[in-house]
C-alpha positions in Angstrom: 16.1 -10.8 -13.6 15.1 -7.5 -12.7 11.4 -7.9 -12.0 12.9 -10.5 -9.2 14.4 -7.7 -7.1 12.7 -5.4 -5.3 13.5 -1.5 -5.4 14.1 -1.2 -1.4 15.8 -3.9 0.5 13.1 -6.2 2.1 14.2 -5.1 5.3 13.1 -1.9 4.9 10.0 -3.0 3.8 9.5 -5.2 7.0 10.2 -2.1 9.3 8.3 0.5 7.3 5.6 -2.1 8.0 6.5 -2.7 11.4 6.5 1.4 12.1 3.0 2.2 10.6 1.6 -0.7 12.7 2.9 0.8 15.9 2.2 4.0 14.6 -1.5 2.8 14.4 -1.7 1.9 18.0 -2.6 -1.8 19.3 -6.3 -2.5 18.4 -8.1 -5.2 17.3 -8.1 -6.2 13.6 -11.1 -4.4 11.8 -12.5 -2.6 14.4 -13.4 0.7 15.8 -11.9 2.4 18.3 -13.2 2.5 21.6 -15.8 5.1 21.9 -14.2 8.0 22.8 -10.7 7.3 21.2 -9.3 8.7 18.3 -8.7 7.0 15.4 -4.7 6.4 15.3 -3.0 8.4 13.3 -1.7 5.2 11.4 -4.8 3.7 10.2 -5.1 6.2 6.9 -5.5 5.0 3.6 -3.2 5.7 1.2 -0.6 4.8 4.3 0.8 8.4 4.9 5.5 8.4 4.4 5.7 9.5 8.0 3.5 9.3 11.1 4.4 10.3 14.6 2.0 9.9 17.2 2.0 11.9 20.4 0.1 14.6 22.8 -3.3 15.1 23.4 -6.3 14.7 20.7 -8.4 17.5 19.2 -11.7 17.9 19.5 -14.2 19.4 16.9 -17.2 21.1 18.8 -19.7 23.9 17.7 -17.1 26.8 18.9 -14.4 25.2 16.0 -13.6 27.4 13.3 -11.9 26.5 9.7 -8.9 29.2 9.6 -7.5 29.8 6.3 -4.9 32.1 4.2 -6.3 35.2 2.5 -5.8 33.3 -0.8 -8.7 31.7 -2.9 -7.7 28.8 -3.0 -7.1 27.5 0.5 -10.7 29.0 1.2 -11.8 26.6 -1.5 -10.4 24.0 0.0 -11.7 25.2 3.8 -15.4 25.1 2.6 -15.0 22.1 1.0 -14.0 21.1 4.2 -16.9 22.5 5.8 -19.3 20.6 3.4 -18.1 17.8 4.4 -18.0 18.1 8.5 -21.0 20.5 9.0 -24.0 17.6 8.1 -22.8 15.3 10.3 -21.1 17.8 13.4 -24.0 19.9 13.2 -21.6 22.4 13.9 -21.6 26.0 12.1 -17.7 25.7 11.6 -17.3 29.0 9.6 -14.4 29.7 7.3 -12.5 32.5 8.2 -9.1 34.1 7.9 -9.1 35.3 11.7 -8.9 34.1 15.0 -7.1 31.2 16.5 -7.0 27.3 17.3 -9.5 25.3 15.1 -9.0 24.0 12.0 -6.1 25.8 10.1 -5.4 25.9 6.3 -2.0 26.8 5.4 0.0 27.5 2.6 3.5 27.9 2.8 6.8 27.2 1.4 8.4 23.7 2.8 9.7 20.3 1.6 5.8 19.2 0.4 6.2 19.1 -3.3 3.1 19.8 -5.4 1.0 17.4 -3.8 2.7 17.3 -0.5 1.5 18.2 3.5 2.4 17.6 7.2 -1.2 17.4 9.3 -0.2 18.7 13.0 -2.9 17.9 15.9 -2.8 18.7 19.0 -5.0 19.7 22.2 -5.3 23.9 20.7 -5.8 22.7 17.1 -5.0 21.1 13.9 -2.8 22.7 11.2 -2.2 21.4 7.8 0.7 23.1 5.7 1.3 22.6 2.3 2.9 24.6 -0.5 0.1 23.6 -3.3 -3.3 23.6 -2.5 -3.5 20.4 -3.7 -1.5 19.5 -0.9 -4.0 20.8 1.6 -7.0 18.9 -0.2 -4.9 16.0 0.3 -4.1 16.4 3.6 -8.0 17.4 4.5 -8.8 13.8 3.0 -6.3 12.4 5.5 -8.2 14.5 8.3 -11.2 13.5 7.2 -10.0 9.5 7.7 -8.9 10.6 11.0 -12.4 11.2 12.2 -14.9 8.6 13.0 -16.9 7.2 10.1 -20.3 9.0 11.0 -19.2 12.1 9.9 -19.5 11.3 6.3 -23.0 11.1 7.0 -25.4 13.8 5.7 -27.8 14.2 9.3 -26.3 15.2 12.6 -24.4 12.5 14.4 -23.9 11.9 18.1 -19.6 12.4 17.7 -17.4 13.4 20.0 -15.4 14.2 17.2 -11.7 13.7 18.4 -8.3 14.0 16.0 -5.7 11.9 17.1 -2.5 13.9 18.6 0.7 14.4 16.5 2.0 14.8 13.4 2.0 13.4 9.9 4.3 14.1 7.3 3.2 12.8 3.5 3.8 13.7 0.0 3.0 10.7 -3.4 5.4 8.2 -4.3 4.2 8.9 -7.8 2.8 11.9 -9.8 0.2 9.8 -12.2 -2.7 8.6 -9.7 -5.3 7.7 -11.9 -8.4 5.5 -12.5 -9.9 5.4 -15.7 -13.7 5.3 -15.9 -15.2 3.9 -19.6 -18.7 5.5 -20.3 -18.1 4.2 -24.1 -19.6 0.4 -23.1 -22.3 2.0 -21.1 -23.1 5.3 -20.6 -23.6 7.1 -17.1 -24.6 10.7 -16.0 -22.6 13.6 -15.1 -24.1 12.9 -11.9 -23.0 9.4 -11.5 -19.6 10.3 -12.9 -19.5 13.2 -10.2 -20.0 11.0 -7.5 -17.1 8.7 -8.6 -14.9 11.7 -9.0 -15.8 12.1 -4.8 -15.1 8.5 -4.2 -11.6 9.1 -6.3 -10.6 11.9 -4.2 -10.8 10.4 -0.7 -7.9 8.1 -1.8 -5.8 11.1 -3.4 -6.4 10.0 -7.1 -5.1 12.6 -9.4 -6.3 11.5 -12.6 -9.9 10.8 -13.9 -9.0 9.3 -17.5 -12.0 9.3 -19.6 -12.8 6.4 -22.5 -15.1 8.6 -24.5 -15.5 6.2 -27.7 -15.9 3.1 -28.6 -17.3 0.6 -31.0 -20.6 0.7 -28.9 -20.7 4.4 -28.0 -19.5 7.9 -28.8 -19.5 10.0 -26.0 -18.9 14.0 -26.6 -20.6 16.2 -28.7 -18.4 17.6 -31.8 -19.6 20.5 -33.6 -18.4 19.6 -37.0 -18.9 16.1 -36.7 -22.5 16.6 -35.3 -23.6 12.8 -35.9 -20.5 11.3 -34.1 -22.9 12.1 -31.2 -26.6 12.4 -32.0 -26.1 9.1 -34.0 -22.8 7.2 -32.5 -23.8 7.7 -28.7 -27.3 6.5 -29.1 -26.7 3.0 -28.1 -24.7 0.9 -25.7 -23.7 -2.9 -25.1 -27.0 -4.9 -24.8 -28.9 -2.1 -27.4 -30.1 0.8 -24.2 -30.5 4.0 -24.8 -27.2 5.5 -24.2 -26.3 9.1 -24.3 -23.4 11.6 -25.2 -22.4 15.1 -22.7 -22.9 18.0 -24.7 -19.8 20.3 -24.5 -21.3 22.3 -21.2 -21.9 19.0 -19.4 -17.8 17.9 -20.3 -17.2 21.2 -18.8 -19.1 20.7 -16.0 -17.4 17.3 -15.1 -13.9 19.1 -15.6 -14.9 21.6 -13.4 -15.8 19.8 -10.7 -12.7 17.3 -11.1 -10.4 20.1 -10.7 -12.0 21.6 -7.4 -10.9 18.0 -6.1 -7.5 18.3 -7.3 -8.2 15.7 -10.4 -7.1 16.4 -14.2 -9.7 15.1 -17.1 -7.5 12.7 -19.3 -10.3 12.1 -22.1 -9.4 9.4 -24.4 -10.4 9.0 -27.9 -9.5 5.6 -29.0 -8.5 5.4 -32.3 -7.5 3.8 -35.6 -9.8 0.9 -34.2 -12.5 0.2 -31.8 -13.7 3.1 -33.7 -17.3 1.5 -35.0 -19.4 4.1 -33.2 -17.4 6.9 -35.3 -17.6 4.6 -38.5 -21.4 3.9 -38.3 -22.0 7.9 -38.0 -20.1 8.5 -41.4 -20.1 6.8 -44.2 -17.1 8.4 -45.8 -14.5 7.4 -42.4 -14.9 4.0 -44.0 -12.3 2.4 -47.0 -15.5 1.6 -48.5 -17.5 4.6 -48.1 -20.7 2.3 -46.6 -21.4 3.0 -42.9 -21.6 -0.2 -40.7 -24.5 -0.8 -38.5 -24.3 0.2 -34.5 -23.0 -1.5 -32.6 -24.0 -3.3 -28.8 -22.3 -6.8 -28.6 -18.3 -6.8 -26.3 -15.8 -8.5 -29.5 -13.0 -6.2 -30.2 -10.5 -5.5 -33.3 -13.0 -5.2 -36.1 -13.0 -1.7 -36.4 -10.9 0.4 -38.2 -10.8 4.3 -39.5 -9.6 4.0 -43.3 -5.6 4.9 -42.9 -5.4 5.6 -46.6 -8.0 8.6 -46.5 -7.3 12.6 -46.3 -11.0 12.8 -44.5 -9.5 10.9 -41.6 -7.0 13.4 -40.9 -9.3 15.9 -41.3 -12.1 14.2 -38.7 -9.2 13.8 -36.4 -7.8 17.1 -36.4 -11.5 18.9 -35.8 -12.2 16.3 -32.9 -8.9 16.8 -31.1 -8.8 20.4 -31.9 -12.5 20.7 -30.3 -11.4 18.3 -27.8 -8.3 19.9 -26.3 -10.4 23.5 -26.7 -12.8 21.8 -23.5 -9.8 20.4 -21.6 -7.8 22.5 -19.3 -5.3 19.6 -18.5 -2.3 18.3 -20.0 -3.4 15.4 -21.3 -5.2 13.8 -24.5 -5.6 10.2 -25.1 -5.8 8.8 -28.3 -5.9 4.6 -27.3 -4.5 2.2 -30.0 -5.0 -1.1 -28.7 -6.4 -3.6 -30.2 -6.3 -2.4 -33.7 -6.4 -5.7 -35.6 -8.2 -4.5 -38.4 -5.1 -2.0 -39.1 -2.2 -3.2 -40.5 1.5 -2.9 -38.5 2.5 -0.8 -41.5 -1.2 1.1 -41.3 -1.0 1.5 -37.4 2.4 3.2 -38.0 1.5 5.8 -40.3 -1.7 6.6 -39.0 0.3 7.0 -35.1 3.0 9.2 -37.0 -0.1 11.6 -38.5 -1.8 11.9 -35.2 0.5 12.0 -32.7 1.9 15.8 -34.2 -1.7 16.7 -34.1 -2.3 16.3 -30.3 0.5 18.4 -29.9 -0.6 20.9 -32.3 -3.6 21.5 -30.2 -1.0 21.7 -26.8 -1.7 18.6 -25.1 1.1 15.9 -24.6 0.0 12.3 -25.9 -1.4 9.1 -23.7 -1.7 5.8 -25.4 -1.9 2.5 -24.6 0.9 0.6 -24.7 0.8 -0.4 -28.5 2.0 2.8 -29.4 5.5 1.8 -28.5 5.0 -0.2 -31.3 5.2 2.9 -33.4 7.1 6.0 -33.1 6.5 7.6 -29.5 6.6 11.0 -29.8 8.9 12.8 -27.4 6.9 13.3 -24.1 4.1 10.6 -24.8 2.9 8.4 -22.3 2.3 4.4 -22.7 -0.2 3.2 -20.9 0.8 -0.7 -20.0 -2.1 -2.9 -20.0 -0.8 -6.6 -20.3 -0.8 -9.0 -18.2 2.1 -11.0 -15.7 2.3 -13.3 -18.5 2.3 -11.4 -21.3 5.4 -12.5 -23.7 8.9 -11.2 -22.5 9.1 -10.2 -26.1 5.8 -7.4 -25.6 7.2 -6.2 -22.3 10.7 -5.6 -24.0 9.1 -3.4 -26.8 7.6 -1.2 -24.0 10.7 -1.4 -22.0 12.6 -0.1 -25.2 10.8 2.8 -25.4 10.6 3.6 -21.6 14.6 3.4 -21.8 14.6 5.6 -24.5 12.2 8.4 -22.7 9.0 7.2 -23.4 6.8 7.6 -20.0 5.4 4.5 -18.6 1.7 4.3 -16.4 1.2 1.0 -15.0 -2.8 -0.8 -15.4 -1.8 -4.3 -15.3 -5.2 -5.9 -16.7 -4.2 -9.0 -14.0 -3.7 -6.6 -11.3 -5.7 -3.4 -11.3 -8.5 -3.8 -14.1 -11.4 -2.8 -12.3 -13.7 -5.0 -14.4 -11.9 -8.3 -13.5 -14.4 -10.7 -11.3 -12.6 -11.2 -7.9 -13.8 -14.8 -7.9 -15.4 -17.0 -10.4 -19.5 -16.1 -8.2 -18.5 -12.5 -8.9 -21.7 -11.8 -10.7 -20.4 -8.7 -12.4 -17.3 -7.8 -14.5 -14.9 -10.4 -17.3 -12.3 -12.8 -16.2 -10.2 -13.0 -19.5 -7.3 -11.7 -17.3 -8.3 -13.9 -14.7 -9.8 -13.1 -11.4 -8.4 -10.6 -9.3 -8.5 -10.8 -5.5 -7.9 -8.1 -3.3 -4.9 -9.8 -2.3 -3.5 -9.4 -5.9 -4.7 -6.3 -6.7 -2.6 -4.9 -3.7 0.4 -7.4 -3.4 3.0 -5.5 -6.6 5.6 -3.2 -6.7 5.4 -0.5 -9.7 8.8 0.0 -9.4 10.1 -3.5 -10.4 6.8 -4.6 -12.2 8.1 -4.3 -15.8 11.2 -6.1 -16.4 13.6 -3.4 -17.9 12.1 -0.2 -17.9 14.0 2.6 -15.8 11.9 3.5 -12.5 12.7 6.4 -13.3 10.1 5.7 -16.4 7.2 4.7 -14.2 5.0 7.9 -13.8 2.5 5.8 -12.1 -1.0 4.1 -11.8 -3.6 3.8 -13.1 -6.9 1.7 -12.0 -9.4 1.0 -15.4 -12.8 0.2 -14.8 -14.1 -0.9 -18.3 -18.5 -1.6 -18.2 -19.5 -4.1 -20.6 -21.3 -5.7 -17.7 -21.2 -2.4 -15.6 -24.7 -0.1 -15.7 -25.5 1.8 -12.8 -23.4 3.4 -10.1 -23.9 0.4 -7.2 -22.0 -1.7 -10.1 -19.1 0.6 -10.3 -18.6 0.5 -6.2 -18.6 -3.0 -6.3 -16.0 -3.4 -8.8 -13.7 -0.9 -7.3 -14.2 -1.1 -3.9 -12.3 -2.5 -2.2 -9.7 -2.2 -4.7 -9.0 0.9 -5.9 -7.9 2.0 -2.4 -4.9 -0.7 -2.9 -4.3 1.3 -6.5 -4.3 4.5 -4.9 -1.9 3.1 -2.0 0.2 1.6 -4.9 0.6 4.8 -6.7 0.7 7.5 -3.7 2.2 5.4 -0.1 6.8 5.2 0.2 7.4 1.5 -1.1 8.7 0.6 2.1 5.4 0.8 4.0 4.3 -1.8 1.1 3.0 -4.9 2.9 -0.4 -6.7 2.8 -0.8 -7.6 6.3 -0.8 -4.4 7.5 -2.4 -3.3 4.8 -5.9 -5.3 5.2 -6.1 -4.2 8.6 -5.9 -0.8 7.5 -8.4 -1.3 4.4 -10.9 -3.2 6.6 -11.4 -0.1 8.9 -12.4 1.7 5.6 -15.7 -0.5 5.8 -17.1 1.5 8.4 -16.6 4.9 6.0 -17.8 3.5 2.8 -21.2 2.4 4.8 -21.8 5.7 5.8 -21.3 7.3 2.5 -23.3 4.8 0.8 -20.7 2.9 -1.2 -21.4 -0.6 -2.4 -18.2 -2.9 -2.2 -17.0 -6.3 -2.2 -16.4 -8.0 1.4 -13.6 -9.9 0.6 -12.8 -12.7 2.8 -9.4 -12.1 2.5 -9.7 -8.9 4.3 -10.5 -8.8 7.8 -13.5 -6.9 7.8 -15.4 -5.4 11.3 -18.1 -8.0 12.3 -21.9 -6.8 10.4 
């Protein structure tokens, strides 16, 4: 009964709605302003808690400045800032602690939370106030939204470059933003993961969750495993080349993940879809005879041998080496789809390995299977199934959500990545069907999962999985346009939920992902500006 029944009364819904449409201004669906207008203040994406439009715009010109607190970090966040806005402006736009007007910085003590901001524009300036400085990051994304499109572009643009008047007031519905990006299936670059980590942060993801192994690939280098690497990550689906990150280029993606406010959640997947690991030593296996590699897409075949003291062992050095690289709080350690294991297996193996993570200080992720073990107190179940997956599957997850067990929300039939968006879609699976914009966009976390506390849901998450997925133009394609609904889902009040002002919203985005390069999906269920 409960998934039937919405968290907020419907009316609220209608006049959150209702309040960011009028916040937005009256313009016509899709397009620009006029030239010379601001950008309303209600056109951002994730749709912001509060919005009040009023007084005179700002304007960016060459005599700007970027005004920040004496602290590191806000002048972190000012010249990130300043990257962005000094291609296009052409403006020198220094970052400075004095002076006044401009483009302020500021961190103080308020009602933001740790994520939170309020973005105040007006004719002498615009201030954003946070107390985290990952609440001023956000809030520069939102300013950066509130510009016109062009000045994501890397060569000097024509502007004016004008800031809507008034004031917006935001902070996330929920602290688990994620999207998870699989480099197991096929490999890609630190550089190609970097410039997804970019496209993450304009849309206040949090969470970059990283599916380092697989049956097809094994994606980090481990010192005393040396082959998991040099001889597990040397082939993908379809037989290429594929490739590993030595432990300087893991750092390296860390690194620049947390300058944009995003915590590495890197994911082992383990007792099965383990073949890469299995292939690379002989001894992981029941048998003691490595399999072949392995490039095709089946799942559930693979298995580490329960029964052996060497799998402890190989587990313990890869999450000990593993946490050692990872500043955040997270490790994964999968668990789906372990066919090969038995129940029995699955929980002894989950009962060995699940102290082990927290040995090494990190608090366990797994997919949602794991509640068919023991959680262990803190861990994280990461709900995968689909709207019509059996009451009797949701109720197990509910059980353990009711008894503490954290819940993040990747409905394969709602926010897989990989799912075609129609059956001509000529990338991506449809085993959970295909998945419209529309679709993607059009559920409430909250009362998704019949049973489970709200109070349960920590979030979000968006997977992107790449049997059919090789280069970076595929990923865009296959998350844009919807990971910006994810990102909405997991970060916007649910009372602003609604699709129709939603896709008006999300169309103006066109404009933005053009100028940054993006590729992306026209839906024609969104009402995009005429090409």
């Amino acid at each position: 009964m409960r998934r039937h029944h919405r968290t907020t009364p419907r009316m609220t819904r209608i006049l959150g709605s209702l309040l960011l449409v009028a916040a937005a201004g009256a313009f016509t669906v899709g397009a620009a302003p006029a030239p010379g207008e601001p950008i309303p203040l209600g056109r951002v994406v994730p749709a912001p808690a509060s919005v009040a439009p009023g007084g005179p715009p700002y304007r960016i010109t060459d005599g700007t400045r970027i005004l920040v607190d004496d602290s590191r970090e806000a002048r972190r966040v000012g010249e990130y800032l300043a990257g962005v806005l000094r291609p296009s402006t052409g403006y020198p736009l220094p970052v400075t602690s004095h002076g006044r007007g401009g483009v302020r910085l500021r961190l103080a003590k308020g009602p933001f939370g740790a994520e939170g901001y309020r973005l105040d524009s007006g004719r002498g300036g615009i201030t954003i106030t946070a107390a985290e400085p990952a609440g001023l990051f956000h809030g520069v994304q939102t300013l950066r939204q509130l510009l016109p499109a062009a000045v994501e572009k890397d060569s000097v643009q024509p502007g004016p470059w004008l800031v809507a008047g008034g004031t917006i007031t935001d902070s996330p519905r929920y602290g688990w933003r994620g999207a998870m990006l699989d480099v197991s299936r096929h490999f890609f670059t630190v550089g190609q993961v970097k410039r997804y980590i970019d496209q993450l942060a304009l849309y206040k993801i949090n969470k970059l969750h990283l599916h380092l192994s697989d049956d097809q690939g094994w994606r980090i280098a481990i010192d005393s495993w040396p082959r998991l690497a040099a001889h597990g990550g040397s082939t993908q689906v379809g037989g290429g080349p594929g490739g590993f990150y030595t432990k300087a280029d893991y750092q390296e993606i860390v690194r620049y993940a947390s300058a944009r406010y995003l915590e590495v959640v890197p994911e082992i997947d383990m007792p099965g879809h383990t073949n890469a690991a299995l292939a690379s030593y002989a001894e992981l296996n029941c048998d003691g005879i490595a399999p072949p590699l392995y490039t095709g897409t089946d799942v559930g075949f693979s298995s580490l041998c329960v029964g052996k003291d060497i799998t402890y062992d190989f587990v313990d050095d890869v999450i000990r080496e593993l946490a050692a690289l990872t500043p955040g709080r997270y490790l994964h350690i999968g668990g789906d789809e372990a066919h090969s294991t038995s129940h029995e297996d699955y929980v002894k193996f989950m009962d060995r390995v699940q102290p082990i993570v927290a040995e090494y200080g990190k608090t366990v992720v797994g997919w949602h299977q794991l509640t068919g073990a023991n959680p262990s107190r803190g861990a994280l179940a990461q709900y995968w199934g689909l709207d019509a997956t059996s009451a009797e599957e949701k109720a197990q997850v509910a059980k353990a959500a009711q008894s503490g067990t954290g819940v993040i929300l990747s409905p394969a039939d709602r926010i897989y990545l990989d799912m075609k968006y129609t059956a001509d879609t000529p990338l991506g699976l449809d085993w959970a069907g295909l998945v419209e914009v529309k679709r993607s966009y059009d559920w409430d976390p909250g009362n998704y999962l019949p049973g489970a506390p709200s109070s349960a849901i920590r979030g979000v998450e968006a997977p992107l999985w790449t049997e059919t997925i090789t280069k970076s133009a595929d990923i865009e394609y296959m998350a844009f346009p919807r990971l910006a609904g994810a990102a909405e889902l997991g970060w916007s009040p649910a009372a602003t939920h609604d699709w129709d002002a939603y896709k008006v919203r999300l169309a103006a985005q066109a404009a933005r992902w053009e100028a940054l390069g993006i590729s992306y999906y026209r839906s024609p269920q969104v009402p995009w500006p005429a090409e």
